[in-house]
DSSP file (Angstrom, degrees, kcal/mol; ACC not computed):
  #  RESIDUE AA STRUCTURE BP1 BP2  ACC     N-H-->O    O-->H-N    N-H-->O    O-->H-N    TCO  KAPPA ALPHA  PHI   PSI    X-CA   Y-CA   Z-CA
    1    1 A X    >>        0   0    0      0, 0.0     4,-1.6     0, 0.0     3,-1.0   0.000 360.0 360.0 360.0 -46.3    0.0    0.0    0.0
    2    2 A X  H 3>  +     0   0    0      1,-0.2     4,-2.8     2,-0.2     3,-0.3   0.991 360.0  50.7 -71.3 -54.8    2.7    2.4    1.8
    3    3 A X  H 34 S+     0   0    0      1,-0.2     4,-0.5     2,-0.2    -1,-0.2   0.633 107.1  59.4 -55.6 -12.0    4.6    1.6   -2.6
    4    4 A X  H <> S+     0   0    0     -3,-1.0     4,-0.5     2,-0.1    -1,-0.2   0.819 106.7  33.8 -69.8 -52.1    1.4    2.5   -3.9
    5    5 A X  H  X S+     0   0    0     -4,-1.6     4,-0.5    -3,-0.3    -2,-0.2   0.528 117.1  60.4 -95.9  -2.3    0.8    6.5   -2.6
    6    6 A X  H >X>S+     0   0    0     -4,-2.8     4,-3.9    -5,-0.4     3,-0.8   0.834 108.0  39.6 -86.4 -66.5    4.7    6.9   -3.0
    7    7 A X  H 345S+     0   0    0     -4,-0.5    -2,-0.2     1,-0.3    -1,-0.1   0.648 119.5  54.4 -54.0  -9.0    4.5    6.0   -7.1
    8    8 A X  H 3X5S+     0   0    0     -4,-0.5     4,-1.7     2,-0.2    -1,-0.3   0.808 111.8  38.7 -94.0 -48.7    1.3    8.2   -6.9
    9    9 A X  H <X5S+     0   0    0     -3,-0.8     4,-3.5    -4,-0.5    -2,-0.2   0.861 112.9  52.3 -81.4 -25.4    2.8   11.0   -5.5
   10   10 A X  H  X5S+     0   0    0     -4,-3.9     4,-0.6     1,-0.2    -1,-0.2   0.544 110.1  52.7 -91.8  10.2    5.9   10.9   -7.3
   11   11 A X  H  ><S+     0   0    0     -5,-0.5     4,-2.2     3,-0.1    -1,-0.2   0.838 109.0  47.7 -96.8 -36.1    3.8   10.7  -10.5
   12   12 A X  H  X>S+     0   0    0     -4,-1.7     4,-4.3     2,-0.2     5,-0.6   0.949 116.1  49.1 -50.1 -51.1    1.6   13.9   -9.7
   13   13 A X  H  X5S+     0   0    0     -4,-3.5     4,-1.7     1,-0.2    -1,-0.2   0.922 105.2  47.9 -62.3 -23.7    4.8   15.2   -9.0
   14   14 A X  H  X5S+     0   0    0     -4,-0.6     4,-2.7     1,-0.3     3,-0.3   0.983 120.3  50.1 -60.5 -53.0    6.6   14.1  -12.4
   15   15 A X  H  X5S+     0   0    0     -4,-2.2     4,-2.2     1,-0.3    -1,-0.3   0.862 109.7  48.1 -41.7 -45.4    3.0   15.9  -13.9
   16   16 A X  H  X5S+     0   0    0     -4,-4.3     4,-1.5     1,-0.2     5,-0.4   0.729 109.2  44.7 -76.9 -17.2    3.4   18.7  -12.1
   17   17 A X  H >X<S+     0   0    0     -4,-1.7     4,-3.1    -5,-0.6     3,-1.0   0.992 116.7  59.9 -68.2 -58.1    7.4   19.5  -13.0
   18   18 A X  H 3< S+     0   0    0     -4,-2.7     4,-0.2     1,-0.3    -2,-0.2   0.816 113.2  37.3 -40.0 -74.5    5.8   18.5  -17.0
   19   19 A X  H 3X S+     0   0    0     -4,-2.2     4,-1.7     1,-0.2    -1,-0.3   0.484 105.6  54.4 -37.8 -49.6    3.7   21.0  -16.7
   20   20 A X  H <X S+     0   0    0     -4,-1.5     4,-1.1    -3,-1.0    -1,-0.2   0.681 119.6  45.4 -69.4 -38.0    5.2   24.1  -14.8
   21   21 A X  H  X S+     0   0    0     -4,-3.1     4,-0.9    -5,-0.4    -1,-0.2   0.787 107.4  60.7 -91.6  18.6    8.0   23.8  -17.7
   22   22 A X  H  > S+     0   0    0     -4,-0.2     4,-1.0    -5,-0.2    -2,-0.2   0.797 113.3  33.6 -97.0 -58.0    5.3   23.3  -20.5
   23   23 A X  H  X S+     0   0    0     -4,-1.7     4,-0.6     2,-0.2    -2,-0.2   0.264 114.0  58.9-115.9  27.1    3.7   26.5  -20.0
   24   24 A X  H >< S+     0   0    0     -4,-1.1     3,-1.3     2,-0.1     4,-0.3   0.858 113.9  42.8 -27.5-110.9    7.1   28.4  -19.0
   25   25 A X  H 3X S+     0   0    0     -4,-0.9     4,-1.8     1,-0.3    -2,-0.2   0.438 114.3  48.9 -26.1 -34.2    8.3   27.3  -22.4
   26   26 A X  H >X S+     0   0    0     -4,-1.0     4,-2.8     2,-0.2     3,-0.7   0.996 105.1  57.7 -59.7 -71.7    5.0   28.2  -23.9
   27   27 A X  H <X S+     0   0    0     -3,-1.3     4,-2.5    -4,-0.6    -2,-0.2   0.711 107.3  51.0  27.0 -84.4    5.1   31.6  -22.2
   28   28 A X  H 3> S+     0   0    0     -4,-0.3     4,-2.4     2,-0.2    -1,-0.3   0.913 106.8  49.4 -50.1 -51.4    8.5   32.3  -24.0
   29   29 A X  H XX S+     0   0    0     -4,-1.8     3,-1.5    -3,-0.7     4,-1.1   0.993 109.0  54.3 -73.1 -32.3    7.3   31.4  -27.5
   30   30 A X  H >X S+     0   0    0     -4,-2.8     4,-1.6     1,-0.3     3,-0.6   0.969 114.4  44.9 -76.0 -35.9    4.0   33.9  -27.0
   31   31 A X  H 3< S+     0   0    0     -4,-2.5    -1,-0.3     1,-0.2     4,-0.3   0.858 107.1  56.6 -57.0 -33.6    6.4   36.6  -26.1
   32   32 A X  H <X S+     0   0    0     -4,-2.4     4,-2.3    -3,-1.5    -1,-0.2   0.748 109.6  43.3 -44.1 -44.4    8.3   35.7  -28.7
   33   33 A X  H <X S+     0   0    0     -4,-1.1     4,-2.5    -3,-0.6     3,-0.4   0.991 106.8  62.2 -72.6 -87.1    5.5   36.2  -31.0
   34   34 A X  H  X S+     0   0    0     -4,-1.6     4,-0.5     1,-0.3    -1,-0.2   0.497 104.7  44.9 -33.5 -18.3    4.4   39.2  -29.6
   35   35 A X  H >> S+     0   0    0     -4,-0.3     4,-2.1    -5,-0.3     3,-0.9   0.877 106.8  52.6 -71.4 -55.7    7.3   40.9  -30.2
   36   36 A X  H 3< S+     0   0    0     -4,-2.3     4,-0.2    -3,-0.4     5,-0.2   0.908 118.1  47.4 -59.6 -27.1    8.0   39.8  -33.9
   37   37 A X  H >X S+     0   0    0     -4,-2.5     4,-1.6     1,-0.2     3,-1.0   0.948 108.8  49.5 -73.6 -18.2    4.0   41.2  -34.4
   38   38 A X  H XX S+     0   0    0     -3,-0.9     4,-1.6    -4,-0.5     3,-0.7   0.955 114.1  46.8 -83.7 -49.8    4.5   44.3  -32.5
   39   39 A X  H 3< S+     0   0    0     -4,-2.1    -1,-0.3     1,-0.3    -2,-0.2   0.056 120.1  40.8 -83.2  11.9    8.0   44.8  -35.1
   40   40 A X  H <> S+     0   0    0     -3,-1.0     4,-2.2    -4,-0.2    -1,-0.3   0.318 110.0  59.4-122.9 -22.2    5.8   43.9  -38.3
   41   41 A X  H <X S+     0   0    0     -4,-1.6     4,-1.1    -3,-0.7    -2,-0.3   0.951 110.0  34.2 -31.0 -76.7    3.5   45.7  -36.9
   42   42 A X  H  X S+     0   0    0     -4,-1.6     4,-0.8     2,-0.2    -3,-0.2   0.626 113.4  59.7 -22.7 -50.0    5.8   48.8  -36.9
   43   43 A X  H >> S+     0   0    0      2,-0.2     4,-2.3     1,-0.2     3,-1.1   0.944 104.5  56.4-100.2 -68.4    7.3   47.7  -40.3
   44   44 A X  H 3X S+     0   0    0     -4,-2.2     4,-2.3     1,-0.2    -2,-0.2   0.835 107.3  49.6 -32.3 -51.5    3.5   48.0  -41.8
   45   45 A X  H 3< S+     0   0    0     -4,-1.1    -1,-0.2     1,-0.2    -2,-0.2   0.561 102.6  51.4 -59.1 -17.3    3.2   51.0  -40.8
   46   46 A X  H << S+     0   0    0     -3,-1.1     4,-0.3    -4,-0.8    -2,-0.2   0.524 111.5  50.1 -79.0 -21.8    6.2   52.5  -42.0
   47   47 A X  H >X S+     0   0    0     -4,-2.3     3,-1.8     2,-0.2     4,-1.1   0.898 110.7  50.9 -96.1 -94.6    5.4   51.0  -45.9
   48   48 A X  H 3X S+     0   0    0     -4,-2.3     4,-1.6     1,-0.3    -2,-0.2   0.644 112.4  53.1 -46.8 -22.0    1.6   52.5  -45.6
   49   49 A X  H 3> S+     0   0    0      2,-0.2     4,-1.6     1,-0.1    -1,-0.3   0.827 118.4  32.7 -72.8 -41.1    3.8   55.8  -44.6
   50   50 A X  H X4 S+     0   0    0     -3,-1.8     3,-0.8    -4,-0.3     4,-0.3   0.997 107.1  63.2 -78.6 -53.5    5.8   55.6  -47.4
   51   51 A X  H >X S+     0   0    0     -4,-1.1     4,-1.7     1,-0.2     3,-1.2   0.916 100.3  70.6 -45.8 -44.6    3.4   54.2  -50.1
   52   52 A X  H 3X S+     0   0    0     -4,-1.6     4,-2.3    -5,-0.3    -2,-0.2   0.832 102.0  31.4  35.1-117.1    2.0   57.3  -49.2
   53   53 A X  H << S+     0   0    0     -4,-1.6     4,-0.3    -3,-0.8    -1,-0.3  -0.082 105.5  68.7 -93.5  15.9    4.3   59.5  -50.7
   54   54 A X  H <> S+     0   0    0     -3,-1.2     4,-1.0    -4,-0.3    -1,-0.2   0.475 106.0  44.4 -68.8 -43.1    5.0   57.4  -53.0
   55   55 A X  H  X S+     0   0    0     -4,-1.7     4,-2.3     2,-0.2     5,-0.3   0.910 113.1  50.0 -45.1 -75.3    1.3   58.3  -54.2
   56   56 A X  H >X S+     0   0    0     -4,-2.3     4,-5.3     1,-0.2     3,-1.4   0.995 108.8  45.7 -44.5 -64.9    1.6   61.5  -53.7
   57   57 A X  H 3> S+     0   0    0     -4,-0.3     4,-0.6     1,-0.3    -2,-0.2   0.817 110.1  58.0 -45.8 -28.8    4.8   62.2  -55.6
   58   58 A X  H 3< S+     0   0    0     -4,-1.0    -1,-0.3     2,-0.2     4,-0.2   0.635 104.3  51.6 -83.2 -10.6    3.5   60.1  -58.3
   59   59 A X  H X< S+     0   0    0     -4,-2.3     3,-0.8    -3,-1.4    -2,-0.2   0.777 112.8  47.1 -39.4 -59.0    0.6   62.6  -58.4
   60   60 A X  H >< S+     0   0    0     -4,-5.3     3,-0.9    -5,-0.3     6,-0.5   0.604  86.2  85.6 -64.5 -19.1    3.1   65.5  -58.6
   61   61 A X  T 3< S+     0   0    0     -4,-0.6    -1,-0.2    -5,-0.4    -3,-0.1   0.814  90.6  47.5 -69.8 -40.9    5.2   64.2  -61.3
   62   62 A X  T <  S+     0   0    0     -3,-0.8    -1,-0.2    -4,-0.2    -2,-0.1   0.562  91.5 105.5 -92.5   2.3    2.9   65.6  -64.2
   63   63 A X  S <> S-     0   0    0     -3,-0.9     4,-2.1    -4,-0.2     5,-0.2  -0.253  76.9-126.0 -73.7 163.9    2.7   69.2  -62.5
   64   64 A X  H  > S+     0   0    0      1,-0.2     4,-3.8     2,-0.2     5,-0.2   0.896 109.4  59.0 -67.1 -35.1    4.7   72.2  -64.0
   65   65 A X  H  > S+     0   0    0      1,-0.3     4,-2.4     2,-0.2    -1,-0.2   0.933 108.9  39.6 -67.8 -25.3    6.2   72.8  -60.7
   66   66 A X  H  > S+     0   0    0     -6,-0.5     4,-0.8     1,-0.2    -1,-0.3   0.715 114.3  53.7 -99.0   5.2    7.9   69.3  -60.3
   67   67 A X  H  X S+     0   0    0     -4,-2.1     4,-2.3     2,-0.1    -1,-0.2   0.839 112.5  45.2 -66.5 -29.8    8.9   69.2  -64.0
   68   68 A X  H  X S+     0   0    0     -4,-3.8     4,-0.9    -5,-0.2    -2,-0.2   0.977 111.3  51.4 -59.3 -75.4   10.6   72.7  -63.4
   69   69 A X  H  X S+     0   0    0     -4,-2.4     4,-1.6     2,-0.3    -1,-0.2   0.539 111.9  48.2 -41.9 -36.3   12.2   71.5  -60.2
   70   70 A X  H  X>S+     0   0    0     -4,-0.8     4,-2.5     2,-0.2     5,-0.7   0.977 112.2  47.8 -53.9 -88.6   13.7   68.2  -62.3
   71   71 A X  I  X>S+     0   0    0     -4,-2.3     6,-0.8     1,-0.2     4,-0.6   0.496 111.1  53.8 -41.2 -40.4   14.9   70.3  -65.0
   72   72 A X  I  <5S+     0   0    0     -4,-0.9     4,-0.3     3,-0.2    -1,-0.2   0.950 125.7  17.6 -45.4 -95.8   16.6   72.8  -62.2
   73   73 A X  I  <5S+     0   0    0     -4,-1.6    -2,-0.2     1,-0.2    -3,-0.2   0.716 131.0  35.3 -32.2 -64.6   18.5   69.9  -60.5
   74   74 A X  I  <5S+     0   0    0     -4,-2.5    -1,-0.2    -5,-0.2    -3,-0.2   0.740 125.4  35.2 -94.4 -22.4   18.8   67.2  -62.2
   75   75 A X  I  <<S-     0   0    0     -5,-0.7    -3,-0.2    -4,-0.6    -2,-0.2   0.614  93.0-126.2-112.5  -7.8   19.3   68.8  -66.2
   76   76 A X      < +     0   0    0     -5,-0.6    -4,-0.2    -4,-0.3    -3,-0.1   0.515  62.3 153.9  82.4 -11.5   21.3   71.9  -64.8
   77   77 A X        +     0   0    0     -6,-0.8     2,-0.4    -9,-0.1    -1,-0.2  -0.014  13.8 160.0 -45.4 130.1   18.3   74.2  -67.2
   78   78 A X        -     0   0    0      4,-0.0    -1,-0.1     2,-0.0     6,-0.0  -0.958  38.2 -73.8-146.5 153.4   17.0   77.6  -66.6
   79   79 A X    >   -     0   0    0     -2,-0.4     3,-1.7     1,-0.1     0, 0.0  -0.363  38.2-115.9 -62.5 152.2   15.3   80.4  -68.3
   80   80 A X  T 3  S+     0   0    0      1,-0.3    -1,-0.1     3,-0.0    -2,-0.0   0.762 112.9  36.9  -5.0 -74.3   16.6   82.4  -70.6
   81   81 A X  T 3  S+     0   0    0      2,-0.1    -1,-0.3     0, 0.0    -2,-0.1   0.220  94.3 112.7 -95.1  10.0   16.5   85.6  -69.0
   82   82 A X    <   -     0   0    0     -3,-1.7     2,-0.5     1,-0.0    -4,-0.0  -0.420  54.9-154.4 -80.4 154.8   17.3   83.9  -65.7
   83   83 A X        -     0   0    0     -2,-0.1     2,-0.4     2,-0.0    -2,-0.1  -0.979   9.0-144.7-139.0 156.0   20.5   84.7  -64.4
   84   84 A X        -     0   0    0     -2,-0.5     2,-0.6     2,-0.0    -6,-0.0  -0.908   8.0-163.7-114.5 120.3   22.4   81.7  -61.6
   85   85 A X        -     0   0    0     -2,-0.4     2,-0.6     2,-0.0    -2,-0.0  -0.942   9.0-167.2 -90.1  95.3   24.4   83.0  -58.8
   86   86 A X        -     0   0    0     -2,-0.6     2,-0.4     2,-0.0    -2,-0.0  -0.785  17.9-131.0-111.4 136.2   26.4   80.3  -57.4
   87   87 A X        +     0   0    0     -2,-0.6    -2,-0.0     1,-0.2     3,-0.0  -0.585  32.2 163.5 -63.8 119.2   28.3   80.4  -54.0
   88   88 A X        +     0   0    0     -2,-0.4    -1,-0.2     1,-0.1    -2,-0.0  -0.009  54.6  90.5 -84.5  11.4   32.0   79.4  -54.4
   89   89 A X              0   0    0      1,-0.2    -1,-0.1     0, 0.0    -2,-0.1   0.582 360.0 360.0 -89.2   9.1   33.2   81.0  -50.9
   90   90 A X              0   0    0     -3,-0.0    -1,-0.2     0, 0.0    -2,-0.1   0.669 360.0 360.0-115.5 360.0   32.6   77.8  -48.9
């Protein structure tokens, strides 16, 4: 009898150990997981920021002002009668 409630208890206990590190370990991955959603989270939002203005600017593209602004920069072009001051003292 006495070799009975000893294998009984040390079998609750063996459950009990199973258990407590079961959902420990568990524990860890959902935190784990909660972090990588929080950071894709993040990451989503930063792409809808940017798609955006990506939107816009591809709105703006056919306007006078960012074709001017191109030609400024990027093709070195001006008016005529415009006349270009550039600072060389720095």
């Amino acid at each position: 009898m006495k070799k009975r409630k000893i294998y009984k208890r040390l079998l609750i206990l063996l459950v009990l150990i199973y258990a407590i590190f079961t959902l420990a370990n568990q524990q860890k991955v959902l935190n784990e997981y909660s972090k990588t959603s929080k950071e894709l989270t993040n990451r989503i939002e930063d792409e809808e920021i940017y798609n955006k203005e990506l939107i816009a600017e591809k709105d703006n593209v056919n306007s006078e002002e960012f074709i001017e602004q191109m030609a400024r920069e990027k093709l070195d072009m001006y008016y005529p009668n415009e006349k270009v001051y550039l600072d060389k003292g720095m």
